[in-house]
C-alpha positions, 0 to 999 in steps of 0.5 A: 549483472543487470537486467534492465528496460527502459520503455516508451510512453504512448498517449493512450497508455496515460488513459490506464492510470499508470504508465511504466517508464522503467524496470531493473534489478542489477548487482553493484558489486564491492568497490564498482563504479556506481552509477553505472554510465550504460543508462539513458542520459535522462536516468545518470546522476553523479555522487557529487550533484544527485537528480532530480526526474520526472516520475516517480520510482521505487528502489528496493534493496536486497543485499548490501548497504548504501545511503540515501538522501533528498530534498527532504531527507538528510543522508540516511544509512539504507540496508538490504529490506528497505525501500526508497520513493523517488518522487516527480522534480524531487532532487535525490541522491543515493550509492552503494557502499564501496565496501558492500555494494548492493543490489537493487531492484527498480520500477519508474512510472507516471500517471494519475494513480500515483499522483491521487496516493500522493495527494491523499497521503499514502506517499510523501516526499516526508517519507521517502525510506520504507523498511519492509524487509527481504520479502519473495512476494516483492522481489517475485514482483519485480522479476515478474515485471522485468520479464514483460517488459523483456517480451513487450506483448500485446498490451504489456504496458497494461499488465506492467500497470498492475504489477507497479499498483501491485507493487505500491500496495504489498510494498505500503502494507509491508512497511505497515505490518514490518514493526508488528511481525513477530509479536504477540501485538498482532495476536491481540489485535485479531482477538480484539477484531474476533471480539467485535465480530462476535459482538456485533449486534452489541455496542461495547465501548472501545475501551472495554475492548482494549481490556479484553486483550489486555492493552491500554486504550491509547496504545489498542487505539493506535495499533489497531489503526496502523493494523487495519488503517480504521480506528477502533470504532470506525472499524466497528461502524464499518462491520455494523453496516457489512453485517446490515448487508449480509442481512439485507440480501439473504434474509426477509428481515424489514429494515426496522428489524436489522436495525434492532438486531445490530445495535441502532437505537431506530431504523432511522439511526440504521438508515443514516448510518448506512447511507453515509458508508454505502452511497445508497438507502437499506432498501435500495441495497436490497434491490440492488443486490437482490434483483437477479436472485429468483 
């Protein structure tokens, strides 16, 4: 069983940031022919020699189990909840297990977004094998994009773009949260986050935080950035200044006054603090934001 689409390319879909090349799911069955020869010409590969392509691909297996390997990664056993990036002139290979089969569901795409992830480290050919687990949310999104591309109305390629972007971030924050899911890690972090909050006009060392939830600093500190992608004190610095927000627009308190109120030793300590995470001044927030408030 397969359902598939292989699409064409147009110059002015490039301007959007992603442009879907093609999207499956297909069941191998136990001890079928794999790769199946009904692909383009460009997509076949053999067991024997593997495939290099020119684009990007998201591989997302659901049941059975296979391996995979490539440039830089050995043969490695791939089960059903684990994910596998094919990257732009990367060689791969991969297959089902004869005894298993699997079934797999895909989406290939190119442009300028995905090409920024992987110069800022979110993708690497390092990491090709994400475990994520049998999630509806990703498997809802790859039905979702099998049945545009099946319709092909209007502007689809666009729709397809935020279905493939949708798709890289749940995929990216589900290998992120898979190891935590389950324990009593996350229950301690999101006390940890409610302290902060709480204590947000104070200035609570890090450490002091850890203990309050019971957990060693170097272990609060590593979690709470694969948790929340900030270190502790970032994450404190950037709630700082989301709270200076709140009071810049809905309050008549001066500069001066909230940054008292949330900790900094000066207005000017505020002000640098601010500028550095807004792009802009206290006072140039405030008219922003509150010039269409009467």
């Amino acid at each position: 069983m397969a359902n598939y689409k292989y699409l064409i390319e147009q110059d002015q879909d490039y301007k959007w940031g992603v442009v879907v090349t093609t999207i499956g799911q297909q069941v191998i069955p136990a001890g079928a022919v794999y790769p199946s020869i009904d692909h383009p010409r460009r997509y076949l590969f053999s067991k024997e020699k593997g495939r290099i392509l020119d684009e990007y691909q998201i591989v997302y297996i659901t049941k059975g189990q296979g391996w995979f390997m490539s440039k830089h990664m050995k043969k490695t056993l791939v089960t059903a909840g684990d994910v596998f990036f094919l990257f732009p002139g990367e060689w791969h290979n991969y297959a089902p297990d004869p005894a298993t089969g699997w079934e797999e569901s895909w989406i290939g795409f190119k442009g300028t977004y995905a090409e920024n992830l992987l110069k800022e480290g979110f993708l690497s050919p390092d990491k090709p094998l994400l475990i994520i687990g049998i999630l509806d949310c990703v498997w809802n999104l790859f039905n979702r994009a099998c049945s545009v591309a099946r319709d092909q109305r209007i502007a689809f390629q666009q729709e397809l773009s935020g279905i493939a972007i949708n798709l890289l971030g749940t995929v990216y924050a589900s290998e992120k949260q898979y190891g935590l899911k389950g324990s009593e890690v996350i229950d301690q972090l999101e006390e940890s986050k409610k302290y902060m909050f709480e204590h947000v006009s104070d200035n609570p060392q890090m450490e002091e935080i850890s203990e309050v939830i019971s957990m060693g600093y170097s272990r609060f500190r590593r979690l709470f950035k694969d948790y929340t992608g900030l270190s502790p004190a970032s994450y404190f610095a950037e709630l700082k200044i989301s709270r200076g927000k709140e009071l810049l627009t809905n309050t008549e308190m001066t500069c001066q006054e909230i940054a008292y109120s949330l900790g900094f030793q000066s207005s000017s300590y505020f002000n640098t603090a601010f500028f550095k995470r807004a792009g802009m001044t206290p006072m140039q927030y405030r008219k922003l934001t509150r010039r269409n408030i009467v």
